[in-house]
TIVEXLUM-17184 format. One line per 4 residues: number of its first residue (from 1); their letters; for each residue x, y, z of N, C-alpha, C. Coordinates in pm, 1 decimal. Each point is the difference from the previous one (the first is absolute). Layout:
N
NUM> a> X:Y:Z:X:Y:Z:X:Y:Z | ...
***
This chain:
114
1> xxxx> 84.1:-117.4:0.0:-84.1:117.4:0.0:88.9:124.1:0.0 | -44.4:64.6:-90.8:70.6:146.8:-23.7:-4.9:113.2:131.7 | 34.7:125.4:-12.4:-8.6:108.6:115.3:-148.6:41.5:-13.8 | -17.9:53.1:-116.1:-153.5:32.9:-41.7:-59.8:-96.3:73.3
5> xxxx> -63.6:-106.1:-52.3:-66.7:-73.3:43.7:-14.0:-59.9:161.7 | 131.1:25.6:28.2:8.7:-15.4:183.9:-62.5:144.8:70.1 | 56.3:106.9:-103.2:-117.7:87.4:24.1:-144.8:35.9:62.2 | -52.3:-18.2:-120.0:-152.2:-10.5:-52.8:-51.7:-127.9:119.2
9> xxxx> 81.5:-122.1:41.0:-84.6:-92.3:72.7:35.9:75.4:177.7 | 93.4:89.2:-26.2:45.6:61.8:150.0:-104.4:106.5:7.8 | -46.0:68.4:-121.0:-118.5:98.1:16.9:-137.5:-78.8:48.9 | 23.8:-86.2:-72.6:-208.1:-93.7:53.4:39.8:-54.8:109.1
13> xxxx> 147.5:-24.9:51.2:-48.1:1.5:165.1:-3.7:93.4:75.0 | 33.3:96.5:-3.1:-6.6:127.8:77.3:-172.0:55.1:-34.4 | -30.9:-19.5:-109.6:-179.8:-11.6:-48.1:-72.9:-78.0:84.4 | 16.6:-124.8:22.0:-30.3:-70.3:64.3:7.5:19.8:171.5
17> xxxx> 80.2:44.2:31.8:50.2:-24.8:158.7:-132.4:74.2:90.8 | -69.8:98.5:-50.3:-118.8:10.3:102.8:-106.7:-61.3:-20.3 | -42.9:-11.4:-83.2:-88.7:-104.8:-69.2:15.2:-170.5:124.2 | 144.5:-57.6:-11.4:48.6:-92.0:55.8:-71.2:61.3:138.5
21> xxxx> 63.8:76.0:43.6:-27.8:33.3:186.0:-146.2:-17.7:-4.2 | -97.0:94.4:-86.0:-145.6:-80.3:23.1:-49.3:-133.5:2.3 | 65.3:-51.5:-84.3:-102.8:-123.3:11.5:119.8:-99.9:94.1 | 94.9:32.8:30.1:23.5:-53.0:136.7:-73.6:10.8:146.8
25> xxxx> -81.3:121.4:23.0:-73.1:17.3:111.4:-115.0:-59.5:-48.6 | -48.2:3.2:-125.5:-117.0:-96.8:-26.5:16.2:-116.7:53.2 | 41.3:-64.7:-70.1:64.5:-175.0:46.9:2.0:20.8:88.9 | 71.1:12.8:70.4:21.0:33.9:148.1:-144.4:-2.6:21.9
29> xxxx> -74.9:39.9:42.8:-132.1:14.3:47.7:-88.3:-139.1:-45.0 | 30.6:-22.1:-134.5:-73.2:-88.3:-53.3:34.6:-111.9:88.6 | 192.8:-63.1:-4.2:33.8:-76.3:93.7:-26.4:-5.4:85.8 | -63.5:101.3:136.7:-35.9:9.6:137.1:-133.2:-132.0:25.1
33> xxxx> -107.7:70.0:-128.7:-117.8:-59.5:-49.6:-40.4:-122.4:-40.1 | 148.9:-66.1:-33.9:-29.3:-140.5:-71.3:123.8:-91.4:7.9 | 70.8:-101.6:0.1:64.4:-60.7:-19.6:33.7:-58.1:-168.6 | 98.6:89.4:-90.4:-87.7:-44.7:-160.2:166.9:23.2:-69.3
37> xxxx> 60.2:-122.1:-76.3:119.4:-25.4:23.0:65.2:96.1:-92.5 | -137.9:36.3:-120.4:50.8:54.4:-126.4:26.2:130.2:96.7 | -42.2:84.1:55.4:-23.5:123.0:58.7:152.8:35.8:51.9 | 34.6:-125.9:103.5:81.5:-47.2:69.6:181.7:49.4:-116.7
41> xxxx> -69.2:-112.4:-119.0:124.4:47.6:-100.3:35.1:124.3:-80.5 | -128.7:71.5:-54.6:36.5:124.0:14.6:57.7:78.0:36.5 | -34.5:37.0:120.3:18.3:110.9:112.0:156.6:-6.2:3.9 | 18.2:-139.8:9.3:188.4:-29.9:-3.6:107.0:59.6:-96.0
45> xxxx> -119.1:-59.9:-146.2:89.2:90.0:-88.1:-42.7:114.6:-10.5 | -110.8:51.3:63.0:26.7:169.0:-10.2:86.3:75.4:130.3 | 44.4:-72.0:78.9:16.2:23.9:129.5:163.5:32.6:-113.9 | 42.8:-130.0:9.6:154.7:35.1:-62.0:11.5:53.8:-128.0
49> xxxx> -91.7:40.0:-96.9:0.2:131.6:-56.6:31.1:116.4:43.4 | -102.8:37.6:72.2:14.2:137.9:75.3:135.0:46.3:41.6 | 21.4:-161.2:104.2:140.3:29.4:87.6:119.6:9.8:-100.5 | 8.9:-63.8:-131.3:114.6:25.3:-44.1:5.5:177.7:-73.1
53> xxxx> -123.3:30.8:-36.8:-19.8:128.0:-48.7:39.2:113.1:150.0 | -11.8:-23.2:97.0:-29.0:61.2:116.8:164.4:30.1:33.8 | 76.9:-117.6:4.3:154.9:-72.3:24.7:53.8:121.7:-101.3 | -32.2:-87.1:-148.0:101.8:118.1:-119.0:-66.5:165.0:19.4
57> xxxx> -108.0:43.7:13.0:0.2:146.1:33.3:70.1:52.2:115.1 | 16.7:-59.3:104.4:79.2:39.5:97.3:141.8:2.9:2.4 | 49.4:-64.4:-114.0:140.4:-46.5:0.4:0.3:167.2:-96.7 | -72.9:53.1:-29.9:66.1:105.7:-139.1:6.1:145.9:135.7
61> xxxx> 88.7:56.9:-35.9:39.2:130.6:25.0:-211.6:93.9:7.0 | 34.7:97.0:141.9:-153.6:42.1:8.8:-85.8:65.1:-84.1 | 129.7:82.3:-50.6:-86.7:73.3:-165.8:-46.8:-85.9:-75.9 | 94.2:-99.4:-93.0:-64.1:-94.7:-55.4:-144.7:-32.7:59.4
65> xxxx> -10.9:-70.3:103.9:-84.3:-62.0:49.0:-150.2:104.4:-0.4 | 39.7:97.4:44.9:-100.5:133.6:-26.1:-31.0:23.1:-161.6 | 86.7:-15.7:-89.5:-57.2:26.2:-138.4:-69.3:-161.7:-10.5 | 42.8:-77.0:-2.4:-81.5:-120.8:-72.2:-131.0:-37.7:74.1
69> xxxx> -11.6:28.6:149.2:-148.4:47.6:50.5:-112.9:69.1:-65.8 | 82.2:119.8:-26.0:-93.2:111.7:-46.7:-30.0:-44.9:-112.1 | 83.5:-63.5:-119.4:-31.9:-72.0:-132.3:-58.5:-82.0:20.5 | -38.2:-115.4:30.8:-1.6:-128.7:-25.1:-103.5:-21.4:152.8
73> xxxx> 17.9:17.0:123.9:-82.0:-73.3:133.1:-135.6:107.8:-1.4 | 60.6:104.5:75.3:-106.7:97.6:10.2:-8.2:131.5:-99.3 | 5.1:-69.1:-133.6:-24.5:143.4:-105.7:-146.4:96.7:71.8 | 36.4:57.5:-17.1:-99.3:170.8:-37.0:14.8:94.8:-74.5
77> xxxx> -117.3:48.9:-85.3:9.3:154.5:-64.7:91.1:73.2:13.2 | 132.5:-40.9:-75.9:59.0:151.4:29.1:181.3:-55.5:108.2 | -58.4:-126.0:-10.8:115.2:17.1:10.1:162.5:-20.0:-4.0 | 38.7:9.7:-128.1:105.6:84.3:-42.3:45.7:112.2:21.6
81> xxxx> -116.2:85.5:-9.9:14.8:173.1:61.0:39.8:-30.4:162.9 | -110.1:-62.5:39.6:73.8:20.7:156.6:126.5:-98.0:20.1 | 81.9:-56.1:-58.8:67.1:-58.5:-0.2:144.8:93.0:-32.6 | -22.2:67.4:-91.0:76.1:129.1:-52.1:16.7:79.8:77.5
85> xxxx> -118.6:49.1:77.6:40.9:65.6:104.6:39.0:-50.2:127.1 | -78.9:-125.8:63.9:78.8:-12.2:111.8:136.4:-60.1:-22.7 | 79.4:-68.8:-70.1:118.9:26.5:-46.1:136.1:111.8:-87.3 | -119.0:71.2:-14.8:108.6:125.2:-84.3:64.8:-60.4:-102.1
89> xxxx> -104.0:-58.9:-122.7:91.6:-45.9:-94.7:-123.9:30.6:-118.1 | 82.0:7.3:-108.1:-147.2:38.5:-147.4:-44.0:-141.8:-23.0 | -104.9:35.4:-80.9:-63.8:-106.5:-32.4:45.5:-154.1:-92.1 | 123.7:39.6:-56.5:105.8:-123.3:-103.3:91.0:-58.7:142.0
93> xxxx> 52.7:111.6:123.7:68.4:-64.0:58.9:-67.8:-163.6:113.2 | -148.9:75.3:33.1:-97.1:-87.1:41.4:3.5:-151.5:-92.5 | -38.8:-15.2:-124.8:-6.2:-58.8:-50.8:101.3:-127.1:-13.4 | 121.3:128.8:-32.4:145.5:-99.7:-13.7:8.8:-71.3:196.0
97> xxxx> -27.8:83.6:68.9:41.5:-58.2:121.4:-169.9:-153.1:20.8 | -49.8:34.0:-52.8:-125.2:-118.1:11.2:57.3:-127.4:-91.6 | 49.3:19.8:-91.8:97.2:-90.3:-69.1:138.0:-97.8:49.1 | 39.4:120.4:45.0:142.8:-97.7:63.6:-29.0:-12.3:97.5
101> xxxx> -99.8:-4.6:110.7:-97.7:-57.6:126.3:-58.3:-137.4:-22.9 | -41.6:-8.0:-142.9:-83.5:-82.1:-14.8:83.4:-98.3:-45.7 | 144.4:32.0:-74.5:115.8:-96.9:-78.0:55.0:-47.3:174.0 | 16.2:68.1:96.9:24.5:-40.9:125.3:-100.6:-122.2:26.6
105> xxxx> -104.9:27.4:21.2:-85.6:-74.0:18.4:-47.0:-133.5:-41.7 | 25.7:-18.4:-118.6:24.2:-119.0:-79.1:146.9:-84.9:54.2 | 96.4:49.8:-38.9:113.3:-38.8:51.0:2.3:-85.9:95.9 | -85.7:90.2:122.0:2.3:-65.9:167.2:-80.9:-150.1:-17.6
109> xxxx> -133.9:59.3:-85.8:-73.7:-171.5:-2.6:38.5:-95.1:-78.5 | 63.0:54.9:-139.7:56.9:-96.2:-65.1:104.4:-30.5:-66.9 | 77.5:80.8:44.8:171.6:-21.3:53.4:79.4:75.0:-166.5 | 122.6:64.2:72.8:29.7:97.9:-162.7:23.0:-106.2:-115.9
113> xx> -10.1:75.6:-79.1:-12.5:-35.2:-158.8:131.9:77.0:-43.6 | 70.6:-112.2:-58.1:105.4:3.0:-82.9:34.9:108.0:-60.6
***
């Protein structure tokens, strides 16, 4: 697998990672409710989803970790602009720094590329 492509699958987990935290408290609840094995296997592999997404965001430097939030976990309206400003950087430097955050990010889960 290429850099691109370790990419793009490092972006749909960072897409993914709140999404994951919900329907972990689902299950969770559901599990309280029932004894149900499929439920049981799930939750596991979303459990160690999360955690490895949770593991590699923490391992990146705090800015990083603050731009690929704002992109990718908790997007909102706008923000790039506030991103520009609460960092003091224009709008290409945002970008480029959401990039080599995100080439970080890949790296950590699926180890550098040649």
């Amino acid at each position: 697998m290429n850099n691109k492509d370790n990419k793009k699958l490092a972006q749909n987990e960072l897409l993914k990672y709140k999404l994951r935290l919900a329907a972990l408290e689902v299950m969770r609840l559901r599990l309280q409710k029932l004894e149900d094995e499929e439920v049981q296997r799930q939750y596991e592999e979303t459990a160690a989803a999360a955690e490895l997404t949770r593991i590699a965001l923490e391992s990146l430097p705090a800015r990083e970790q603050q731009v690929l939030d704002r992109f990718y976990i908790n997007r909102e309206s706008g923000h790039v602009d506030r991103l520009c400003e609460e960092l003091g950087y224009e709008t290409s430097n945002v970008y480029r720094m959401k990039n080599r955050a995100l080439g970080h990010f890949a790296e950590v889960l699926f180890g550098p590329q040649p």
